[in-house]
C-alpha positions in Angstrom: 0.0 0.0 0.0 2.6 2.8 1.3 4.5 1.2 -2.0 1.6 1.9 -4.2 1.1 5.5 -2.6 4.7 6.1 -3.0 5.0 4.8 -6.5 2.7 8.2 -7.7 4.0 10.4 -5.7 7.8 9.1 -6.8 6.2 9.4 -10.8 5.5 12.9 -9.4 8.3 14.2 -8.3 10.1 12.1 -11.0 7.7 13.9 -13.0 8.7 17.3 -11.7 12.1 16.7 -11.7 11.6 16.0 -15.3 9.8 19.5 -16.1 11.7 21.2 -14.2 15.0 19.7 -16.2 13.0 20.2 -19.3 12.3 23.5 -18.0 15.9 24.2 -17.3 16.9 22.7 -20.9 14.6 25.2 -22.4 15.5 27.7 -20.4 19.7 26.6 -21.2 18.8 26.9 -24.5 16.6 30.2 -24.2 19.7 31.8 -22.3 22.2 30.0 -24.6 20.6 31.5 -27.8 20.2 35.1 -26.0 24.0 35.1 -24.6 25.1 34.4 -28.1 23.2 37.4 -29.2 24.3 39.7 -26.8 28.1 38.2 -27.6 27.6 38.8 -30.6 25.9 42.5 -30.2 28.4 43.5 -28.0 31.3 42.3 -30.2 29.5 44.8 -32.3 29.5 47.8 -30.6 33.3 47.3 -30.1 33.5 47.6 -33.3 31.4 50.9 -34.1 33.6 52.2 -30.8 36.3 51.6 -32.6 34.9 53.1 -36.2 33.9 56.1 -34.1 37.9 56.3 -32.2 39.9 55.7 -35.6 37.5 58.9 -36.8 38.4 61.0 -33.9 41.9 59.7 -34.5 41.7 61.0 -38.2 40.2 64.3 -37.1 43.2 64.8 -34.4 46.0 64.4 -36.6 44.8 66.3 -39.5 43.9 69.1 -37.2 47.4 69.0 -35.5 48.4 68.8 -39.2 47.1 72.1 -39.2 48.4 73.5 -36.4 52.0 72.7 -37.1 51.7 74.1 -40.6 50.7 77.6 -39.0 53.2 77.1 -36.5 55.8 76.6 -39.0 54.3 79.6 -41.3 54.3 82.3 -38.4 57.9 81.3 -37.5 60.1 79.8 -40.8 61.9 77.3 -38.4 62.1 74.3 -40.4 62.3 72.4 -36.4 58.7 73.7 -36.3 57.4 71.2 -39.5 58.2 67.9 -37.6 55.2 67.7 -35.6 53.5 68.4 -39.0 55.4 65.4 -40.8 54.5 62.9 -38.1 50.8 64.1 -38.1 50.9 63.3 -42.3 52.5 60.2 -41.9 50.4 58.6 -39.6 46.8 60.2 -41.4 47.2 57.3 -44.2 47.6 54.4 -41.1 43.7 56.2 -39.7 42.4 56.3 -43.4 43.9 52.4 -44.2 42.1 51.6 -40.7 38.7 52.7 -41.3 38.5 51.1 -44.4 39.6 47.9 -43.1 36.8 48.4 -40.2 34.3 49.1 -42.2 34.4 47.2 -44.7 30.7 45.9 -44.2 29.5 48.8 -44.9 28.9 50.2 -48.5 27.7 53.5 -47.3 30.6 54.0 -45.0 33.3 52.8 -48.0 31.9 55.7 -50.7 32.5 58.4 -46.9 35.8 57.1 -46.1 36.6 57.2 -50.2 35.6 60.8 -49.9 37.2 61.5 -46.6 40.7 60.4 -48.3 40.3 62.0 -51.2 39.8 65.9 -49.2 42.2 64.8 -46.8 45.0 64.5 -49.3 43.4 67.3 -51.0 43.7 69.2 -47.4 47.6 67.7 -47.0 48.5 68.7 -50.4 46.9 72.3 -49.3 49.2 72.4 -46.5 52.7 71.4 -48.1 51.9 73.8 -51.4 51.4 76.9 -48.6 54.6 75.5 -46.9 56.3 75.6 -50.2 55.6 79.1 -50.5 56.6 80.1 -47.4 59.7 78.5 -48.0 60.2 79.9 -51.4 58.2 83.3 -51.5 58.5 84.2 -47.5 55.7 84.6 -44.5 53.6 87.7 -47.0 53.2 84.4 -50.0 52.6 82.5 -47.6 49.7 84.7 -46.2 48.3 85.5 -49.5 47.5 81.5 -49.8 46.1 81.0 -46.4 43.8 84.4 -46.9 42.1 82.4 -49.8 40.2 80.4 -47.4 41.0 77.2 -49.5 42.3 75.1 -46.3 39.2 75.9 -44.4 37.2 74.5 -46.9 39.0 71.7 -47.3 39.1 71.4 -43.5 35.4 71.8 -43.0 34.9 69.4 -45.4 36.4 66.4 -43.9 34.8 67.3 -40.6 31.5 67.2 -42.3 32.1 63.6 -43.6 33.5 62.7 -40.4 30.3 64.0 -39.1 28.6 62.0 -41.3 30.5 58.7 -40.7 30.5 59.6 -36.3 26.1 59.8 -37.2 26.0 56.7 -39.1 28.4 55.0 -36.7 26.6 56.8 -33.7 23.0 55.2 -35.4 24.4 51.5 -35.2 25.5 51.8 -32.2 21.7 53.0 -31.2 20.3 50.3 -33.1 22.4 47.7 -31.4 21.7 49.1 -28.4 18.4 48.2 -29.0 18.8 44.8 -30.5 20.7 43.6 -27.3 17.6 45.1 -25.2 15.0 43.1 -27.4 17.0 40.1 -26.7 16.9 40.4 -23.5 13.1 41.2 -23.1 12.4 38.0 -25.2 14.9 36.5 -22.8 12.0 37.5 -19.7 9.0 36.7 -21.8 9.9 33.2 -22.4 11.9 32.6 -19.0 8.2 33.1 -17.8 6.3 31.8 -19.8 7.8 28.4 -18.9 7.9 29.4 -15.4 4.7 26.7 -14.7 6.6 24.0 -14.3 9.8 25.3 -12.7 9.0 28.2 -10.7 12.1 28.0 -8.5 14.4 27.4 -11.2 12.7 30.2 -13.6 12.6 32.5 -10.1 16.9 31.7 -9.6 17.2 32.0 -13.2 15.8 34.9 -13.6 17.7 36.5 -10.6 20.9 35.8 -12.1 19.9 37.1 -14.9 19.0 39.9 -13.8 21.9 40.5 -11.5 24.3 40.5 -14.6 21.9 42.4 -16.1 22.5 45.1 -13.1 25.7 44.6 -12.9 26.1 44.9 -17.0 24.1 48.4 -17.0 26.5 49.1 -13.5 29.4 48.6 -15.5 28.3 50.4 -19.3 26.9 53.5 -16.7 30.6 53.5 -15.2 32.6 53.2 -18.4 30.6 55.8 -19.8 30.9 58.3 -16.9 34.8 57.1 -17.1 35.1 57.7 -21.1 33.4 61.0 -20.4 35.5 61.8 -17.6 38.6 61.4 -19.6 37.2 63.0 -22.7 37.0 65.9 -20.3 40.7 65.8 -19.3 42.1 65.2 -22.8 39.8 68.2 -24.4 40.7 70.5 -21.8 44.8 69.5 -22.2 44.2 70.1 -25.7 42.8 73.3 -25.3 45.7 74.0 -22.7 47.9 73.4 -25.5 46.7 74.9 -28.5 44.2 78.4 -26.6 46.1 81.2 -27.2 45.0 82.8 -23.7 43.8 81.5 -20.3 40.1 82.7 -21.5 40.3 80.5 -24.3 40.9 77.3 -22.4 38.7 78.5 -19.5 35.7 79.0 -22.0 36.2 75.4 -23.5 36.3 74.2 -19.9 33.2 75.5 -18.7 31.0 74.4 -22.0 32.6 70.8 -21.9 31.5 70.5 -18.0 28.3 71.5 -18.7 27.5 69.2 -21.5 28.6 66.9 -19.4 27.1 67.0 -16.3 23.6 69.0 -18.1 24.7 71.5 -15.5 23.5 74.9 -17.3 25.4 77.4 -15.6 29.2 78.1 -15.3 31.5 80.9 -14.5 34.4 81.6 -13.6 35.8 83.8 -10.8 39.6 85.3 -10.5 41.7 86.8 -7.8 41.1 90.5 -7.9 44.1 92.7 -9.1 43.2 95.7 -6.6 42.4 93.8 -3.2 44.2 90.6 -2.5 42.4 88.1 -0.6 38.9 88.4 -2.6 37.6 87.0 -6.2 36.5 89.4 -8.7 33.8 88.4 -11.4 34.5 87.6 -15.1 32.6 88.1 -17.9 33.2 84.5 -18.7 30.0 82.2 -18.8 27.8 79.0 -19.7 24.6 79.7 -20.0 21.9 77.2 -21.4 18.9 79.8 -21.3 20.6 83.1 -21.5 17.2 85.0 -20.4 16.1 82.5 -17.6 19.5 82.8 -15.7 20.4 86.9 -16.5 19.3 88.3 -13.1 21.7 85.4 -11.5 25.0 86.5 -14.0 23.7 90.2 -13.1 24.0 89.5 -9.3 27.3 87.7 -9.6 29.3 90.0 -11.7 28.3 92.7 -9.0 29.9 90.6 -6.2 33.3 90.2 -4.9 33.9 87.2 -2.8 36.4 87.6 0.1 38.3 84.5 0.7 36.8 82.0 2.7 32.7 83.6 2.2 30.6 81.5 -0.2 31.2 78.6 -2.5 33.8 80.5 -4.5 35.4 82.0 -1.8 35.0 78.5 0.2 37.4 77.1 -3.0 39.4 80.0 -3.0 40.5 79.6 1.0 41.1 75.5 0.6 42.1 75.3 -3.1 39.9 72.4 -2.7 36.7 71.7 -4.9 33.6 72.5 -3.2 30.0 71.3 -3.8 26.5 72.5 -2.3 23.5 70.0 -2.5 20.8 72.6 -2.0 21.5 76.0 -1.8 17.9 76.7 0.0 19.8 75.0 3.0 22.5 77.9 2.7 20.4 80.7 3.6 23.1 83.0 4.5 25.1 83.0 1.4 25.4 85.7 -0.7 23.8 84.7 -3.8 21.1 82.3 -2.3 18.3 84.5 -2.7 18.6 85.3 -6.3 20.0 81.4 -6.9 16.4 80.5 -5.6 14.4 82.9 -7.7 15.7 81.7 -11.1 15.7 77.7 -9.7 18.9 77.0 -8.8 19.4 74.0 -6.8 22.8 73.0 -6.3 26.2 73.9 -7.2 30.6 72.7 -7.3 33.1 74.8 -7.8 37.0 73.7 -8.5 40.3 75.9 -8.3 42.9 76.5 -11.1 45.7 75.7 -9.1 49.3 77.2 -10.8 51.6 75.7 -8.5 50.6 76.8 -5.1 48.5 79.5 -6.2 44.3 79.6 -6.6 44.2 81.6 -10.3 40.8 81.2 -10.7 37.6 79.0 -9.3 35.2 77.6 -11.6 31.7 77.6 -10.7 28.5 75.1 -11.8 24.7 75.0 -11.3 22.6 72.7 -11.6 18.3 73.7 -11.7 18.4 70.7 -9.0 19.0 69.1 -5.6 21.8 67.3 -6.4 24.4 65.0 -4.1 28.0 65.3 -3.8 30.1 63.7 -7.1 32.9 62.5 -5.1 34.3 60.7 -8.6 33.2 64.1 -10.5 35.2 66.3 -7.8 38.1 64.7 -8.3 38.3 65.0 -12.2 37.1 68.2 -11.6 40.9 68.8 -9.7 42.8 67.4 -12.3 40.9 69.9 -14.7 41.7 72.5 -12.3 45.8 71.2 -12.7 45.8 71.1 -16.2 44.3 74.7 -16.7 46.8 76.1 -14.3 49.6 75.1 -16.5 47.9 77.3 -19.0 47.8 80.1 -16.6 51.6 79.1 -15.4 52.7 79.8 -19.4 50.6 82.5 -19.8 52.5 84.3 -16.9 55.9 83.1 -18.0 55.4 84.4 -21.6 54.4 87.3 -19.9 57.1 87.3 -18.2 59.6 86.8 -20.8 57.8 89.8 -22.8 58.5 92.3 -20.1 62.0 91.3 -19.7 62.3 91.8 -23.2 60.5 94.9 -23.4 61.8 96.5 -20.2 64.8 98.1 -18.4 65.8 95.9 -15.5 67.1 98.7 -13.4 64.5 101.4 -13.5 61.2 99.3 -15.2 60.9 101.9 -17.9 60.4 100.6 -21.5 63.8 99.8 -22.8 65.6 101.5 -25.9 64.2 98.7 -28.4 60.9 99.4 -27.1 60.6 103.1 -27.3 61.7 102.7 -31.0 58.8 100.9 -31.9 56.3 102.4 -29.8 57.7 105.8 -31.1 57.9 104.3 -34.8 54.0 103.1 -34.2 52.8 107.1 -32.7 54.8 108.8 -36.0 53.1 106.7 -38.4 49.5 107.2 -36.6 50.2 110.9 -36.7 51.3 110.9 -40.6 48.1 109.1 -41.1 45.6 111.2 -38.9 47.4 114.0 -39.1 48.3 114.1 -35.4 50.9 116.0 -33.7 53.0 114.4 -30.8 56.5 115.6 -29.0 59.1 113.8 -27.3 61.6 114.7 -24.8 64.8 113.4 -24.2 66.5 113.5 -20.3 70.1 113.5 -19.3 71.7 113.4 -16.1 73.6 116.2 -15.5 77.5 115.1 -14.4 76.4 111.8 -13.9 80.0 110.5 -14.6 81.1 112.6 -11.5 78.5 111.0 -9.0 79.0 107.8 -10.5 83.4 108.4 -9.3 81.9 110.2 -5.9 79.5 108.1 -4.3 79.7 104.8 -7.0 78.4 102.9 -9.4 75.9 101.8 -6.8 74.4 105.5 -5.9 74.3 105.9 -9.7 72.2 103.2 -10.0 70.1 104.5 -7.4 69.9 107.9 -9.5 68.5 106.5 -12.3 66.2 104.1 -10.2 64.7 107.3 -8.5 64.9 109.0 -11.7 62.2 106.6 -13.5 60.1 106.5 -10.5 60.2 110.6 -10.3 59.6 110.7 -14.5 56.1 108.1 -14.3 54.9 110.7 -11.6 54.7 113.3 -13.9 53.8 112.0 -17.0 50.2 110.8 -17.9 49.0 107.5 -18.6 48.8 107.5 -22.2 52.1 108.9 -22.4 55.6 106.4 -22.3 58.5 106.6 -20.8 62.1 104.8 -21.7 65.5 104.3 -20.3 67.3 105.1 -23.7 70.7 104.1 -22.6 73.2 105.2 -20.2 71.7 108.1 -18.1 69.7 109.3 -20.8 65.9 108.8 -20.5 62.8 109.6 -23.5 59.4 110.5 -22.7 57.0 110.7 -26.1 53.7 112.6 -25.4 50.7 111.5 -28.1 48.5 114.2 -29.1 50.6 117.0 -27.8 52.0 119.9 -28.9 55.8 120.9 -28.7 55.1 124.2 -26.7 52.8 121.9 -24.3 55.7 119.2 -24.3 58.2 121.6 -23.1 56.3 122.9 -20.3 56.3 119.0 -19.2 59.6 119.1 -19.3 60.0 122.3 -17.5 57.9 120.8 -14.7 60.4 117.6 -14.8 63.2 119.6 -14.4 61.8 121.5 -11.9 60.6 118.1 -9.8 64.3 116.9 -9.8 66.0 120.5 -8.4 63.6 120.1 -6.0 64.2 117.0 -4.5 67.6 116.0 -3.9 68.2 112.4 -3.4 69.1 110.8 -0.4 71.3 107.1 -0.9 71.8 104.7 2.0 74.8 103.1 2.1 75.7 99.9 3.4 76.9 101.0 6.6 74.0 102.9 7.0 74.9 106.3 6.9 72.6 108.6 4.0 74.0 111.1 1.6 72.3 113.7 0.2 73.0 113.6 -3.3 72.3 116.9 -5.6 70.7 115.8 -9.1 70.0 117.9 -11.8 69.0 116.9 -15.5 69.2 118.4 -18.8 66.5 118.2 -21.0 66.0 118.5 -25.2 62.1 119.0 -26.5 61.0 118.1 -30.4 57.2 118.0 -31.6 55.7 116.3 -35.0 55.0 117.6 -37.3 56.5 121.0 -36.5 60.4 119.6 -35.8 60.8 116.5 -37.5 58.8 114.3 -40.6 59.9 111.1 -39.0 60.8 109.1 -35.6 64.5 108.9 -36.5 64.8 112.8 -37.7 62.2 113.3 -34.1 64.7 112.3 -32.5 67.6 113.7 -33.6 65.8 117.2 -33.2 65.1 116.0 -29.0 69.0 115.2 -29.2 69.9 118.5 -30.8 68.1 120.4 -28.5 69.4 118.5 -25.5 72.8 119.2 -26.5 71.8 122.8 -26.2 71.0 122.5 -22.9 74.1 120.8 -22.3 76.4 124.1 -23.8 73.8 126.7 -22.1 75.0 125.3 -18.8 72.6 122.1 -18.0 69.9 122.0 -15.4 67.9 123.4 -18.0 65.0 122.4 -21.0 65.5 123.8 -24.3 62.6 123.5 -27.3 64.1 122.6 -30.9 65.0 125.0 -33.5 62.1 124.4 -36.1 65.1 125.8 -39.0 66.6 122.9 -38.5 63.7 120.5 -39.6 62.3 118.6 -42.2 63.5 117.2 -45.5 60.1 115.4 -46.3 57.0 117.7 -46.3 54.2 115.9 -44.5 51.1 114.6 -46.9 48.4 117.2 -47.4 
């Protein structure tokens, strides 16, 4: 009896068993088939990932093609064209790639035919307008870029690499959605044959959906990652190739924002006139223009001191900084207005050259939004690599002033006054201007340089500049012009006007002997006196060389009339080239 009751009940589970291995078989197979799919999909989208790098690839070097070529045709240095050799040498390798990639495609074949034919087109561009710089100099060379042929040619091969990067960027969508069909026909028929296997279906399906999580996990983080880095190498290529820090900055702030959807970025630097606070810039992101206007107004009308408000916050730490809700900051300056047009949250980041905060970058965001720990830290190495830009900016600086300066008193050196003065002359002959110049020399300076030495001299002339900015005006320059002879042009002024200037000079320096410290301490008044020789244009000279020599003339008559003195030039003695009517 308990043999027979057991005997159905064993058929039963027997039975069950056998559905539910049937039911795993099916589902084996189900899975099998789907996994093969999603292999194969996948396997796929490497593919158009790699279509789509090999074009960015192609895009790069023909654009740094381009940027060598100009380098080398601004400067003539043949060192200049190997950047641009390797970038035409490795364009074929891109071209021979793409083909190879997509050779499936028939569509993609007749772009990338067209793509190599402009690019060689573009190359040949480049090497004919190199060949005329060679042969024919940087004006030939000019001519040829001003006929706008190698922007054409350029915009033309980003327009098919446009094309190919949409078709590309369209597989990839549409495999995108393949793998997701798959794996919705994957659910339907997991239950669907979940009547017999319930369990098994119920584990199945949790697996399945786990790597399913973890899959999308995975894609969400790669993507945030590729981003992330797509960030870091578009804003060291703009570090490299912006010609100014506002430049780089500008690409900066509209790459983070089409990144993070954020629609508001700025950017604020250390202000010039107060150290210790950020001043506003004019630099901005703005997604709607009209919607966030009364927040830019309100922020480029406040100065943040260090340490007050998310700028200032960055500023104190050069650490990033991030605010989730702003409606829980009720004291900071800019909540009120922040609220009114719907801000929510906000991060800001340093540009850190060296040591040094040059700037903090600011973001909004329309929502509440938790901290980006992985986002912050990007955000730094953003920060880094647009410092360096701001580190080169202020060594080029730098090295301009030392070329363009006198390292004793800071005046404009000789080389410098001869352009500037070269630059006034040829305004005036054009706008019919007038201007004057007036040269300075120490009186005796040889005899305090062998009283006191070469160090009190030094001094002199030191004091000297400082005493000759104080009494000229803004738009007027000022030169050490060799020795202990100084020059001082004056735009749009008049000879009797410039000698009156130079009246007052001379009267400034009488006045106020100097005093030297030595190194033991001890002070010695020191009696200076100066000589000075005035020229105007048009009235003295027709030219910055004969302007001169008039100033010179006149300050040698100073000299013989006993120094300490200004004399005007003689106008008899002036021009041999009559000025255009």
């Amino acid at each position: 009896m308990i043999s027979q009751i057991q005997l159905p009940v064993e058929k039963r589970v027997i039975t069950g068993f056998g559905l539910a291995l049937i039911v795993l078989v099916a589902v084996g197979v189900v899975a099998y088939r789907n996994t093969v799919g999603l292999i194969d999909t996948g396997r796929w989208v490497t593919h158009t990932q790699q279509v789509l790098t090999e074009l960015e690839a192609t895009l790069s070097t023909v654009t740094a093609a381009e940027a060598a070529q100009r380098g080398y045709l601004i400067t003539g240095e043949e060192e200049d064209l190997a950047p641009y050799r390797g970038a035409v040498a490795a364009v074929d390798g891109h071209i021979t790639r793409l083909k190879a990639l997509t050779a499936d495609n028939v569509t993609q074949q007749g772009r990338i035919t067209s793509l190599d034919f402009v690019v060689n087109a573009t190359l040949e561009e480049m090497d004919e307008t190199i060949g005329l710089r060679q042969r024919g100099g940087l004006e030939a060379a000019r001519q040829a870029v001003l006929t706008d042929v190698g922007m054409q040619n350029m915009s033309a091969v980003r327009a098919i690499i446009a094309n190919m990067e949409s078709e590309e960027n369209s597989l990839l969508a549409g495999r995108a959605e393949e793998s997701e069909a798959r794996a919705r026909n994957a659910l339907i028929t997991f239950a669907g044959l979940a009547l017999l296997g319930v369990f098994i279906l119920a584990l199945i399906y949790y697996v399945i959906t786990y790597e399913d999580v973890r899959r999308r996990d995975a894609e969400q983080k790669l993507k945030k990652e590729s981003e992330f880095l797509d960030i870091l190498q578009t804003v060291a290529t703009a570090a490299n190739e912006a010609s100014t820090v506002e430049d780089a900055i500008q690409t900066c702030l509209d790459k983070v924002c089409a990144l993070t959807k954020w629609p508001v970025g700025h950017v604020y630097f250390p202000a010039t006139d107060s150290p210790g606070e950020l001043t506003p810039s004019a630099l901005w992101h703005l997604d709607a223009p009209k919607r966030f206007s009364p927040f830019r107004q309100v922020t480029e009308a406040t100065r943040f001191k260090s340490g007050v408000g998310l700028p200032g916050r960055v500023f104190a730490s050069g650490k990033p900084a991030w605010i989730t809700d702003f409606a829980a900051y009720q004291h900071l300056p800019r909540t009120g207005i922040a609220q009114t047009v719907g801000i929510g949250a906000g991060f800001a980041f340093p540009i850190l050259a060296g040591k040094s905060v040059a700037g903090v970058l600011e973001f909004f965001s329309t929502e509440v939004v938790e901290p980006d720990e992985a986002l912050l830290a990007v955000m730094a190495q953003v920060g880094t690599q647009l410092g360096r830009v701001v580190e080169r900016e202020q060594m080029l600086q730098a090295l301009k002033e030392m070329a363009i300066r006198d390292e004793l008193t800071g005046l404009a050196n000789r080389r410098e006054m001869d352009r500037l003065l070269a630059d006034e002359v040829n305004r005036c002959l054009r706008y019919g201007r007038a201007m004057s110049i007036i040269l300075v020399d120490v009186d005796h300076f040889k005899a305090i340089n062998d009283s006191y030495g070469h160090q009190a001299g030094d001094e002199v002339l030191r004091w000297l500049g400082d005493l000759i900015r104080q009494h000229i005006r803004l738009t007027d320059h000022a030169a050490r012009y060799g020795g202990e002879e100084f020059a001082i042009f004056l735009p749009e002024t008049l000879a009797d006007q410039a000698f009156l200037v130079a009246q007052l000079l001379r009267s400034a320096v009488a006045a106020a002997p100097f005093i030297f410290a030595r190194h033991d301490k001890q002070t010695m008044r020191i009696s200076v006196t100066v000589s000075l020789g005035v020229a105007g244009f048009p009235d003295d000279a027709d030219s910055d060389e004969g302007l001169v020599k008039a100033a010179d003339r006149a300050l040698y008559r100073a000299k013989r009339q006993g120094r300490n003195r200004a004399v005007q030039a003689d106008h008899s003695a002036l021009r041999t080239v009559p000025l255009p009517a």
